[in-house]
C-alpha positions as CSV (number, residue, x, y, z in Angstrom):
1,X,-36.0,-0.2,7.3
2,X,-34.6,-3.7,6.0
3,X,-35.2,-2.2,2.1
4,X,-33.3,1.0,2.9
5,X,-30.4,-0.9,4.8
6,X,-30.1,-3.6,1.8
7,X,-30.5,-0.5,-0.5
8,X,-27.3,1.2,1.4
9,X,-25.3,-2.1,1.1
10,X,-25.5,-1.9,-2.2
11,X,-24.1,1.6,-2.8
12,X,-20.7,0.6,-2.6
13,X,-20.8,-1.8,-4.9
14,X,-22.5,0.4,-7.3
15,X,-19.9,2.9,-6.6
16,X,-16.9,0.4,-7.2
17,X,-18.4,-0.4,-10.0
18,X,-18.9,2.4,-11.5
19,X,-15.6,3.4,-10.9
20,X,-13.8,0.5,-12.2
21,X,-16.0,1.1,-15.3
22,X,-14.7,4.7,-15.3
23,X,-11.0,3.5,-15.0
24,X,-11.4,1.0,-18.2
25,X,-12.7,3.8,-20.3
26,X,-10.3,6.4,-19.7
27,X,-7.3,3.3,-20.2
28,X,-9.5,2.8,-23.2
29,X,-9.4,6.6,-24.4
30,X,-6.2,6.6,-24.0
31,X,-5.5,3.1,-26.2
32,X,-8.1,5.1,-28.8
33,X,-5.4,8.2,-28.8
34,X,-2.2,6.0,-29.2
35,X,-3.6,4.5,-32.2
36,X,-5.6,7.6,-34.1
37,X,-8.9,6.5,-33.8
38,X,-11.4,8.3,-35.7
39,X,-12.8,11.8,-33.9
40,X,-16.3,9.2,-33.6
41,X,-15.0,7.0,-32.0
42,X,-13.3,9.4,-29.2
43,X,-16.4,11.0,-29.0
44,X,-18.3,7.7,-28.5
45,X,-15.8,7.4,-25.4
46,X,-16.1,10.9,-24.4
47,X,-19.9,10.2,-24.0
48,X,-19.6,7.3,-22.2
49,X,-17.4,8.8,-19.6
50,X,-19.4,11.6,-19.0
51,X,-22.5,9.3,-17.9
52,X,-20.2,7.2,-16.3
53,X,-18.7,10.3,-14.3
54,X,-22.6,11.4,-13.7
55,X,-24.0,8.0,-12.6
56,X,-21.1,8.1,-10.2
57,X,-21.6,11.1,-8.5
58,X,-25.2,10.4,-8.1
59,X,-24.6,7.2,-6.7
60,X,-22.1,8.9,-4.2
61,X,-24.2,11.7,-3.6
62,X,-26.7,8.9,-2.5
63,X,-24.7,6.9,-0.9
64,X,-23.9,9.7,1.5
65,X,-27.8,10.9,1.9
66,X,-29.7,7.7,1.5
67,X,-33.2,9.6,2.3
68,X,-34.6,11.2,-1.2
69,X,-35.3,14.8,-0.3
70,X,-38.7,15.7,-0.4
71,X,-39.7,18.1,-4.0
72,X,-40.6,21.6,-3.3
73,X,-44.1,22.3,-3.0
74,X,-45.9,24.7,-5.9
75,X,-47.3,27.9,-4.8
């Protein structure tokens, strides 16, 4: 129980980080935009944000049911 409750603490932290992350690469998508970066380079950012959205909803997603749910069983 003491792994699962450290584990839980941790969550949050994981999730503000994850969002401040977020925040700095949108504010540096938009910086990319202002000056005409190359269509690479915006989709080097794009990329990055999607994980970053996808780690993030994970991490909330687990944050909100810390027990893994069990895999289905094969027929």
């Amino acid at each position: 129980m003491v792994g699962r409750r450290a584990k839980s603490q941790a969550l949050p932290m994981k999730v503000e980080q994850l969002t401040e992350r977020l925040r700095r690469l949108v504010l540096e998508r938009q910086s990319l935009r202002d000056r005409g970066a190359s269509t690479a380079d915006l989709e080097r950012n794009r990329l990055e944000i999607v994980r970053r959205q996808w780690e993030l909803s994970h991490a909330l997603i687990e944050s909100h049911n810390p027990e893994p749910l069990p895999l289905p069983q094969a027929a």
